[in-house]
C-alpha positions in Angstrom: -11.8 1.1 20.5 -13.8 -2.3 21.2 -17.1 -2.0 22.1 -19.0 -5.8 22.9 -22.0 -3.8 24.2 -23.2 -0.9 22.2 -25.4 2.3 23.2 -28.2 3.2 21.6 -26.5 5.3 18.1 -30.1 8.0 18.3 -28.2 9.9 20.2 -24.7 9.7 19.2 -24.5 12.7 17.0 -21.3 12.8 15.1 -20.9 13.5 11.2 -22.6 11.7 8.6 -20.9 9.6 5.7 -19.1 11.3 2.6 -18.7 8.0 0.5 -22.1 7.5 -1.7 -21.6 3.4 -1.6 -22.6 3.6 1.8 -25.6 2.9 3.8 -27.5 5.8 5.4 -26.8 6.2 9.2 -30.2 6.3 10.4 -29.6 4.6 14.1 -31.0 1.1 14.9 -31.0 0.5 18.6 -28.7 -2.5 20.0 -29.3 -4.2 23.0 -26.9 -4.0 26.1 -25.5 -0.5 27.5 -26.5 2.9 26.9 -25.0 6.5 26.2 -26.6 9.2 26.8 -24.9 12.1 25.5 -27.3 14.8 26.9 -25.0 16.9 29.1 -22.2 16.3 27.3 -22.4 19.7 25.3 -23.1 17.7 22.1 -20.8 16.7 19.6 -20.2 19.5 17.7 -18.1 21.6 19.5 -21.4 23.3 21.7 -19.8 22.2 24.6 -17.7 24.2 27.4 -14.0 24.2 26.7 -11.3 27.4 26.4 -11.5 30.8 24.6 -9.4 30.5 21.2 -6.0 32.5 22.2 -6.0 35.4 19.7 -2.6 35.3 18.9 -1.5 33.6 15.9 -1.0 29.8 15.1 0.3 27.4 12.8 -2.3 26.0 10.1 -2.5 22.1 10.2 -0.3 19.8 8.5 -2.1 17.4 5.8 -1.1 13.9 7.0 1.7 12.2 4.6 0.5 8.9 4.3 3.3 6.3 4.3 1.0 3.2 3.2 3.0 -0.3 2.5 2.8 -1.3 -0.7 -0.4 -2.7 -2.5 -2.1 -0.7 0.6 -5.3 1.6 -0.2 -5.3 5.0 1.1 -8.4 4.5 4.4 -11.4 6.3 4.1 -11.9 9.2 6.4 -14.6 11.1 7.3 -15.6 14.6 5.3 -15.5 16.3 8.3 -12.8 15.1 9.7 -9.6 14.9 7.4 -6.4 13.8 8.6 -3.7 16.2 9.9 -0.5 15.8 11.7 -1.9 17.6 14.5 -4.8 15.8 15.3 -3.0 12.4 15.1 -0.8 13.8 17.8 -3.4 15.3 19.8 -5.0 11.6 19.3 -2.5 10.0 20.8 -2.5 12.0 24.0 -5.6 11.2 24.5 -5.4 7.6 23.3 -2.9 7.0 26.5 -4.7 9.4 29.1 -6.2 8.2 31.9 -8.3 11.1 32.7 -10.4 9.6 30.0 -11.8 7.2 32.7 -13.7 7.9 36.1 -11.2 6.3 38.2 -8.0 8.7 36.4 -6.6 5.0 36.1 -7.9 3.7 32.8 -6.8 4.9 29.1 -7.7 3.3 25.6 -4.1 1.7 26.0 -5.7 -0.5 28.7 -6.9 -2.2 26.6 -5.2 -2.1 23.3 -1.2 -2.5 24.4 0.5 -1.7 21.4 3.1 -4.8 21.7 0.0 -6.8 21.6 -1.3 -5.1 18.4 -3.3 -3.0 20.4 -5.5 -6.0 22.3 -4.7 -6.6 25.8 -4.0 -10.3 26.4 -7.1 -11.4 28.2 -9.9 -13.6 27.0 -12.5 -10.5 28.3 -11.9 -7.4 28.4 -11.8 -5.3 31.8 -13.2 -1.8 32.6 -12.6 0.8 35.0 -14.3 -0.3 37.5 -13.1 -3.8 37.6 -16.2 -5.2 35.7 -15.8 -8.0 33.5 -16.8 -7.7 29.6 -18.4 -9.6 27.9 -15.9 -9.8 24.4 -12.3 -9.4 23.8 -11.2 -6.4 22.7 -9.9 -6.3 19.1 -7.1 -5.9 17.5 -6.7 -1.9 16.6 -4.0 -2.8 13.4 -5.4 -1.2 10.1 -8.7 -0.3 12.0 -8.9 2.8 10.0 -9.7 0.0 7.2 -12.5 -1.7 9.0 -15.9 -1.5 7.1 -17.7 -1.8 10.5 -16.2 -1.7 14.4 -16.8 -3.9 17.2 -17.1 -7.4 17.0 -21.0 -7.5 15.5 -22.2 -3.9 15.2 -23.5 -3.8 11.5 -24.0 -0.2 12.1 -21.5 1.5 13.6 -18.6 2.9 10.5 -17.3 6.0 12.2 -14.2 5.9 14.6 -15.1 9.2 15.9 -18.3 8.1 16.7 -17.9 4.3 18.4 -15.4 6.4 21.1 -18.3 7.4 23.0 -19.3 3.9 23.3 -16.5 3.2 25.6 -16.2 6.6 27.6 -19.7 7.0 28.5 -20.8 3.3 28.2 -22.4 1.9 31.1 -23.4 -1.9 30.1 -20.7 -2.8 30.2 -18.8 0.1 32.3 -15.3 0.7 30.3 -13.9 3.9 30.8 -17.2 4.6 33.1 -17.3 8.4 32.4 -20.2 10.6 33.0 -21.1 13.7 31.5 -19.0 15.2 28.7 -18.0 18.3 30.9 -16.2 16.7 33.4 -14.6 15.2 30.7 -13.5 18.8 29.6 -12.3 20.1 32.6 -9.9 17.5 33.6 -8.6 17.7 29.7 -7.9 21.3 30.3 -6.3 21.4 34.0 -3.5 19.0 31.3 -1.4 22.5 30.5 -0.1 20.4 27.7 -3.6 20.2 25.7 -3.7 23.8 25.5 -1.3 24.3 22.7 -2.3 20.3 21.5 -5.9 21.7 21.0 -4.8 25.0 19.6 -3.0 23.5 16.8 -5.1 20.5 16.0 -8.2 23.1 15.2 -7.2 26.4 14.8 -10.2 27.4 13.6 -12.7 26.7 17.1 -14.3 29.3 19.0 -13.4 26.8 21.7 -10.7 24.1 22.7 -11.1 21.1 24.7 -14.3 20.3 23.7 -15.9 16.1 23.6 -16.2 16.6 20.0 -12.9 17.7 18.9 -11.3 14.9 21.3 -13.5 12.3 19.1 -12.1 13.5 16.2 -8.4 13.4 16.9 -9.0 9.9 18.6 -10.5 8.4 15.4 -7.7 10.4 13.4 -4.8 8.7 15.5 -6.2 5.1 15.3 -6.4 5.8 11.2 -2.8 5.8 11.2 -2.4 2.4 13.1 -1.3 0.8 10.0 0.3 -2.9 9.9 2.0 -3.8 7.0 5.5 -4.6 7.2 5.7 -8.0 8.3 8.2 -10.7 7.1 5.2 -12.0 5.3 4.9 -8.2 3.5 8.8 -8.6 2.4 8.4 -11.9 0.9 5.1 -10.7 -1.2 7.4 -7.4 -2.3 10.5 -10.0 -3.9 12.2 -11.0 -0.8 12.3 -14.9 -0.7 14.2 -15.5 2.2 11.8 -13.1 4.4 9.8 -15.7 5.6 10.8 -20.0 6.2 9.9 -22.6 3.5 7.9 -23.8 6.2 5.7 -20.6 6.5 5.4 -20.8 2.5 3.8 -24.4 2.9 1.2 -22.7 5.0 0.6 -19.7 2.8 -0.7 -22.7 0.1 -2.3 -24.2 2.6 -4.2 -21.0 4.0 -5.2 -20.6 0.1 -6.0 -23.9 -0.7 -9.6 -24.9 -1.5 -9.1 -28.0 0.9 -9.0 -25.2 4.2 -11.0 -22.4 2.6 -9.3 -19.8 4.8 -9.1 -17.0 2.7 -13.1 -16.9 1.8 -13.1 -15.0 5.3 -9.6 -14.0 5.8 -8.6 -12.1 2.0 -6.9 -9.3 1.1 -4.3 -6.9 2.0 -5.8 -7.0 5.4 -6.6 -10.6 5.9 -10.5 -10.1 6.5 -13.8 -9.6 4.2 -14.7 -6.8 6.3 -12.7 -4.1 5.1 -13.6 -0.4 3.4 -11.0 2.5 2.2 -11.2 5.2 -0.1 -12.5 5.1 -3.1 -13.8 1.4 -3.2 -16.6 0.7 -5.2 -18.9 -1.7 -3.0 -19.4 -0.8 0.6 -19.6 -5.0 1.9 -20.0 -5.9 6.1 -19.9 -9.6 5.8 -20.8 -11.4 9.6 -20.0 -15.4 10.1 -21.5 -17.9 12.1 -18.6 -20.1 12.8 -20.1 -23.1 15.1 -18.7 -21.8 18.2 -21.4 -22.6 20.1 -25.1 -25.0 19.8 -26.1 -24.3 23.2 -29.7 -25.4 22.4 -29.5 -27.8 19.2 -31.0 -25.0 17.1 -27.8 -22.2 16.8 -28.0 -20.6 19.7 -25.0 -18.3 21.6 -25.0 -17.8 25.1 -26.0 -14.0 26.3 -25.2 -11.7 25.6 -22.8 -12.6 22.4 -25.4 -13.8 20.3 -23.6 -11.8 17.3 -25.2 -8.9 15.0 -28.3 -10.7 16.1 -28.4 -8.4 19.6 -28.6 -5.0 16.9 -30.8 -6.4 13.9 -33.0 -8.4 16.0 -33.1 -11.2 13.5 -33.0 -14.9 14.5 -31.3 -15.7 11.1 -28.2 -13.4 12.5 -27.8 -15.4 15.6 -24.1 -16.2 16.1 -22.4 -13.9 13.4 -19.4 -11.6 14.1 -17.2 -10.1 11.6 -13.7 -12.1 11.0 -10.9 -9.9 12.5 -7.9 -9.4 10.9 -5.5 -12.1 10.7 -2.8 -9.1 11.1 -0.2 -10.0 14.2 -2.5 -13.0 15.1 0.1 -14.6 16.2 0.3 -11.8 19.4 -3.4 -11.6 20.2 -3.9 -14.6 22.1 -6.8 -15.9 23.0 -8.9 -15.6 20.1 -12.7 -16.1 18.8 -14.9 -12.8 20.3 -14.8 -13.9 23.9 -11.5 -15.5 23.6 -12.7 -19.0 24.2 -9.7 -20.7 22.3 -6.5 -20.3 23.7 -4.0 -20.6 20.9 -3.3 -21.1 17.5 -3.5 -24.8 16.7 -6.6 -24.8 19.0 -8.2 -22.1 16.2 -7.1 -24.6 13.4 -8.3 -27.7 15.6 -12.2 -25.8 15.5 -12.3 -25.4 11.9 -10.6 -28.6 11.5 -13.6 -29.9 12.7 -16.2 -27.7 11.0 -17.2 -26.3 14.4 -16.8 -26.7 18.5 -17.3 -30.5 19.3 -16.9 -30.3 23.1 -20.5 -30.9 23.6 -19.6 -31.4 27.9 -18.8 -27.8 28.6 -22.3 -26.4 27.9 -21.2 -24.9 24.6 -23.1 -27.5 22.0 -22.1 -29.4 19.3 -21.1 -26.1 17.2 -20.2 -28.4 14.4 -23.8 -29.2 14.0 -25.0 -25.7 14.2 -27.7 -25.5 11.8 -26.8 -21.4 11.1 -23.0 -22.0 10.7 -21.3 -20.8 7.8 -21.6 -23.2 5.0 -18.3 -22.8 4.3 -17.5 -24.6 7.3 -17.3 -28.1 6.7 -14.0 -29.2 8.2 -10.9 -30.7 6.9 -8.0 -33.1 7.9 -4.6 -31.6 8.7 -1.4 -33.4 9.6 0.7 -32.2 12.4 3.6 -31.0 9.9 0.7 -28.7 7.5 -0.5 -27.9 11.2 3.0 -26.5 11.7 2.9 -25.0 8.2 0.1 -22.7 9.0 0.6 -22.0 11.8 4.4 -20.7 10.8 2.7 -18.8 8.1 0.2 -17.0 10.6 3.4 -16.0 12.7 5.0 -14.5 9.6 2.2 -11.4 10.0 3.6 -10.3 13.0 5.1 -6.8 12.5 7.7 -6.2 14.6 8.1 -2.7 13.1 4.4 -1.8 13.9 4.6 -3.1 17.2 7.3 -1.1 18.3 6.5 2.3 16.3 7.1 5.3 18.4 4.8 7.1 16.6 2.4 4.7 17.9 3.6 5.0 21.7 2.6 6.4 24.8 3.5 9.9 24.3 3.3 10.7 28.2 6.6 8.8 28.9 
């Protein structure tokens, strides 16, 4: 789940990384909210929760990946493999809204499936009414992101960034408070009892904060998009997707737009780990959005990875998102400043934001942009041709996946 202000990760205890290629997870502190999870009965399984029932139960199911072709299996954590159980118990909790203080707010909120799990608006809105900062992102192949959040170079584990919106507080999202309370209301569900039971057998207790971070980072693993008309015509189908669409797939990666420097892959994005891969990359781009003082400046508090690392030189950069169901994820950029599509290719078009007048800066002149970004000329019908081609990732099928739905209805 998005999280455009992040706690401080010293105290967000979850497991460590299996995969050698990547970095140690010693916490660096980021600016913004905190989370505190002291009274939360820490996050492995300490906490207060129901007696394991002593009568027998079903072992867990090993999750069948069903990955579209050319797809990667994503990387998961040592301690947490992937069963059918957990994804299920996930997904409860994924659409609860006893996950929030109000009882009105669930991580569907603000990740709607038929919006490829992003929620429409240009900020993102909390519990409480409070206004965010960033959009939230796209949750499609999340399970495949190297880092989460817009800008966090930090932050790899799913089950981990969860606390960042329960227990957040700068911004509010979910606005919870101590990890008990949490627990309780979980447990007054009858429903979670067997839901826990069979997701880990093995506990001493059920219900507990940690065991809910585990099953909601195993659920949003198995968001996987991949079976677009786009997907079809790569696999042999040539009529899957309009010759217009095609014109813009050459066009997306032709040197003259340089799209697919950021935006490669089975994924669309640079920022991408799975299992097995031999380099562990987080690339972050300064894309010109914003000049506010002639020098590269961002307007607080999205000044990019800058806010965690502290370093001037990292002013403005966010990771590219996936280009996955862009075409339902309107309005874009990390605080969704540009409305639609063309508008996107209109900004790059000109190597950066131009509209000096609305207190943005000259963004093209940025002097910590991306020097990739040096504009290019378009005609309205290769405009139309890319812009067909972007449409062609939406995945109807993943959109409407009842495996992905709100399991409550």
């Amino acid at each position: 789940m998005r999280g455009p202000a992040l706690a401080c990760l010293s105290l967000l205890v979850v497991s460590c990384r299996s995969d050698p290629n990547q970095p140690s997870q010693d916490p660096v502190p980021a600016s913004g909210g905190t989370v505190s999870v002291e009274g939360m009965g820490g996050l492995g399984g300490l906490g207060g929760g129901a007696a394991q029932p002593p009568h027998l139960i079903d072992r867990p199911t090993a999750y069948e990946w069903d990955l579209p072709q050319a797809f990667p299996t994503p990387w998961e954590p040592a301690d947490n493999p992937t069963t059918e159980e957990k994804v299920e118990l996930g997904r409860h909790l994924f659409y609860d809204t006893r996950l929030s203080s109000t009882g009105e707010t669930s991580c569907a909120s603000c990740h709607r499936q038929e919006l490829a799990f992003t929620d429409g608006r240009a900020r993102a809105l909390g519990s409480t009414g409070e206004l965010h900062p960033r959009s939230s992102m796209s949750l499609a192949n999340v399970g495949y992101a190297a880092t989460l959040t817009w800008a966090h170079p930090f932050l790899y584990e799913l089950e981990r960034q969860v606390l960042v919106p329960l227990f957040g507080d700068d911004p509010i999202e979910h606005g919870l408070g101590e990890a008990a309370d949490l627990e309780e209301a979980l447990l007054e569900e009858p429903a979670y009892e067997r839901l826990f039971e069979r997701a880990f057998p093995d506990a001493k207790q059920l219900g507990t904060l940690h065991q809910a971070a585990l099953a909601l980072g195993a659920f949003q693993r198995t968001l996987i998009s991949g079976t677009s008309p786009y997907d079809a015509w790569l696999n042999g189908d040539v009529d899957a997707i309009s010759p217009a669409a095609r014109r813009g797939y050459a066009l997306f990666h032709s040197e003259k737009l340089e799209c697919f420097h950021c935006h490669s892959g089975f994924n669309f994005t640079d920022h991408v780990h799975f299992a097995d891969k031999a380099f562990f990359e987080t690339p972050f781009h300064n894309t010109g959005l914003y000049n506010i003082d002639g020098q590269g400046a961002y307007p607080e508090p999205n000044t990019g990875t800058m806010s965690v690392t502290l370093d001037p030189r990292d002013m403005g950069q966010f990771k590219a998102p996936t280009l996955r169901n862009i075409a339902v994820t309107a309005p874009y950029m990390h605080d969704g400043s540009i409305a639609t599509l063309s508008e996107v290719l209109d900004h790059y078009a000109a190597g950066g934001r131009t509209l000096e007048g609305d207190g943005a800066g000259n963004g093209s002149l940025n002097p910590l942009k991306d020097p990739l970004l040096v504009g290019f000329t378009l005609s309205d019908d290769e405009r139309a041709d890319v812009v067909a081609f972007l449409e062609s990732l939406t995945d109807e099928r993943f959109l409407t996946n009842p495996a992905h739905a709100n399991p409550w209805k």
